[in-house]
C-alpha positions in Angstrom: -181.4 -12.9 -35.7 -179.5 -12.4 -38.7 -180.9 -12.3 -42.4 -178.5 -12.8 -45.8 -180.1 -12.3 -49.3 -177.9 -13.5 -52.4 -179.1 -12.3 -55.2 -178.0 -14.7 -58.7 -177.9 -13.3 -62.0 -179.5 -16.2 -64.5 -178.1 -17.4 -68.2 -180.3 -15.7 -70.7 -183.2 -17.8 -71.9 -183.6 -20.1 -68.7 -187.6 -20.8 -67.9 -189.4 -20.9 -64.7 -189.3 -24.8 -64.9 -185.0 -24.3 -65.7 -185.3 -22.3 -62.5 -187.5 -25.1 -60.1 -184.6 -27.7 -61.2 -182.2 -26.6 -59.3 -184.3 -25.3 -56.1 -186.2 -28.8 -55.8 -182.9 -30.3 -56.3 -181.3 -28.5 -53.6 -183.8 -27.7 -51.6 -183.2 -30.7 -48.6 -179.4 -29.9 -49.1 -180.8 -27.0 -46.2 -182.6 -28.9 -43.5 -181.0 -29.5 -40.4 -177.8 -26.5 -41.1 -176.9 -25.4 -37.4 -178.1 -21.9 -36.5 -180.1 -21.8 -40.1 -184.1 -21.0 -39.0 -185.4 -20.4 -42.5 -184.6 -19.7 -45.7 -186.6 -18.7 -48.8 -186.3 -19.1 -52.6 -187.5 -16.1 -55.3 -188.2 -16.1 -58.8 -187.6 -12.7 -60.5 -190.9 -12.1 -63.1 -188.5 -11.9 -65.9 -186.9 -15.0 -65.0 -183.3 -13.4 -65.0 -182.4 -13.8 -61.3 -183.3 -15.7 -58.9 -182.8 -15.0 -54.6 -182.0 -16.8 -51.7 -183.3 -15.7 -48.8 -182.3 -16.7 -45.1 -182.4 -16.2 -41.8 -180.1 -17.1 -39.1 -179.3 -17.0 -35.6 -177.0 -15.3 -35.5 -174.3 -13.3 -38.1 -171.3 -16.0 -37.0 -173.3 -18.4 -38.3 -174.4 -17.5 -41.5 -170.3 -16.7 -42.1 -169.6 -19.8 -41.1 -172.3 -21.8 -43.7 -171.0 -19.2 -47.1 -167.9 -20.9 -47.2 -165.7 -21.4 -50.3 -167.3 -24.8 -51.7 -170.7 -22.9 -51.0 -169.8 -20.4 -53.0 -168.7 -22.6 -55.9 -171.5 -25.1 -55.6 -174.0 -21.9 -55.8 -172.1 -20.4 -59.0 -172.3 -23.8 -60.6 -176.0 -24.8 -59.5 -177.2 -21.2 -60.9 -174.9 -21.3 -63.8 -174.2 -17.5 -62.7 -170.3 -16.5 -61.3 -172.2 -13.1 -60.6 -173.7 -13.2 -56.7 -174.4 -10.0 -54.5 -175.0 -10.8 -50.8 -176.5 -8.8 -48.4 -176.8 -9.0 -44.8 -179.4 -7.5 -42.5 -180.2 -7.1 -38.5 -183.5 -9.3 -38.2 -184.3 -7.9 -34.5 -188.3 -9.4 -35.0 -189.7 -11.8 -37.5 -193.9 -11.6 -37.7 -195.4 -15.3 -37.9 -198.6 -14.0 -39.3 -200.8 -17.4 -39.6 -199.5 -18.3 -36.4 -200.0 -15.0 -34.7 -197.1 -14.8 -33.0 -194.1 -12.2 -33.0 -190.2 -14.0 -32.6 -188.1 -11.0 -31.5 -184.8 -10.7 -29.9 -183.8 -10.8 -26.6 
């Protein structure tokens, strides 16, 4: 498994509720993206960034889903050209309230 964290730098003076627009809004744009098993949203406590967090299959796919238009579509939904991404090795992934462990093969 293969995890990717973009990390958006916010306008100045947006509000948690400015921040929930755009996550409810694009929220269902990520159900159903091949080789995409989860992916999370975070809210900085001082409301100047937001993350994206996700985890994929594999590292191909996650390449192949930060395309281009994503990358413009991102800027303009977080009104931020600033993005860092980082990518991670997810070799197990603890399922605590089901009590189960998903590792690698």
């Amino acid at each position: 498994m293969h995890m990717v964290i973009w990390k958006f730098e916010v306008m100045e003076g947006k509000n948690r509720q400015d921040l929930l627009i755009p996550i409810r809004g694009s929220a269902p744009d990520f159900q159903g993206v091949p080789g995409l098993i989860r992916m999370y949203y975070g809210i900085a406590p001082d409301m100047k960034s937001v993350v994206e967090v996700y985890l994929w299959k594999s590292k191909a796919d996650a390449d192949q889903f930060f395309d281009v238009d994503w990358d413009g579509e991102t800027a303009r939904r977080w009104e931020s050209p600033r993005m860092t991404r980082q990518d991670f090795e997810a070799p197990a992934v603890v399922e605590s309230e089901q009590n189960r462990i998903v590792s690698e093969q």
